[in-house]
C-alpha atoms as one frame of an Amber mdcrd trajectory, in Angstrom:
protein
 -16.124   2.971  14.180 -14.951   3.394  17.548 -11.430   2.783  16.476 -11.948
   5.722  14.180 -13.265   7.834  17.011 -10.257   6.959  19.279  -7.945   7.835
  16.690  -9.812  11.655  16.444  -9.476  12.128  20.109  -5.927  11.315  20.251
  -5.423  13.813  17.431  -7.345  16.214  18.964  -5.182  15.619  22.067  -2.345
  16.060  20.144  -3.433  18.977  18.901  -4.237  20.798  21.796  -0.986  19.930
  23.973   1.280  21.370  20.387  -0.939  24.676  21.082  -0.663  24.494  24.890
   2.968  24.182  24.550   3.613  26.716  21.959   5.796  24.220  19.816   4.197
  25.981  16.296   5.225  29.109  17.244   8.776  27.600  18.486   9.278  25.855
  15.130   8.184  29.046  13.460  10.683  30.756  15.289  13.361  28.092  14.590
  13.367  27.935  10.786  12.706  31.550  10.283  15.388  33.061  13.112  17.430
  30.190  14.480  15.944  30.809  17.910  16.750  27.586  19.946  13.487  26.334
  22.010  14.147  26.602  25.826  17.380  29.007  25.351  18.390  32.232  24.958
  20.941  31.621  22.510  19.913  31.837  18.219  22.379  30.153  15.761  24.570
  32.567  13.415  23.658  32.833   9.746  26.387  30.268   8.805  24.574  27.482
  10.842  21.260  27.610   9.929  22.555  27.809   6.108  24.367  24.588   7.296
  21.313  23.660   8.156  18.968  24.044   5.968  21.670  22.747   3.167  21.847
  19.133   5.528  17.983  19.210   5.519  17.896  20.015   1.507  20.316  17.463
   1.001  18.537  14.785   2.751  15.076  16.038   0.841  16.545  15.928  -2.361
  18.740  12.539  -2.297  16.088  10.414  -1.230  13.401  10.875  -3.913  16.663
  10.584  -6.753  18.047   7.809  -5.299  14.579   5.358  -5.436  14.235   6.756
  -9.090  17.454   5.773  -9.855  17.167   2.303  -8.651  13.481   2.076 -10.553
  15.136   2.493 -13.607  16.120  -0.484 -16.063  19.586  -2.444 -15.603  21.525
  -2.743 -19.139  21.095  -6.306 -18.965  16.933  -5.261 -18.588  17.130  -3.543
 -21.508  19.102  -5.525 -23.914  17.132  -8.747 -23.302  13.737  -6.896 -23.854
């Protein structure tokens, strides 16, 4: 139980030093406008389409790459 409450208070911790230090909004404006946290310079169109096509990439290889090793060997299959 008290390990439970610990756990709530750091999250609640967390939670108010994210809204303290604006970092939604900053992510928000990241992925929507390629504003850079802490700068005054935004990436072009070209590199936040580089960008999200790295971070699709990486989303999408994963998950296919575990179901592809899941799945049965030849040698599986013929001695079944």
């Amino acid at each position: 139980m008290k390990r439970n409450i610990i756990y709530a208070c750091l999250a609640g911790s967390f939670v108010i030093f994210c809204l303290a230090a604006d970092i939604p909004e900053t992510i928000v404006m990241f992925l929507l406008f390629g504003i850079i946290p802490g700068q005054a310079v935004s990436l072009s169109p070209q590199e936040m389409l580089a960008f999200y096509s790295i971070i699709l990439t990486v989303a999408l290889i994963r998950p296919l790459h575990r179901h592809i090793n899941s799945l049965p060997t030849s040698k599986e299959i013929s001695v079944s």
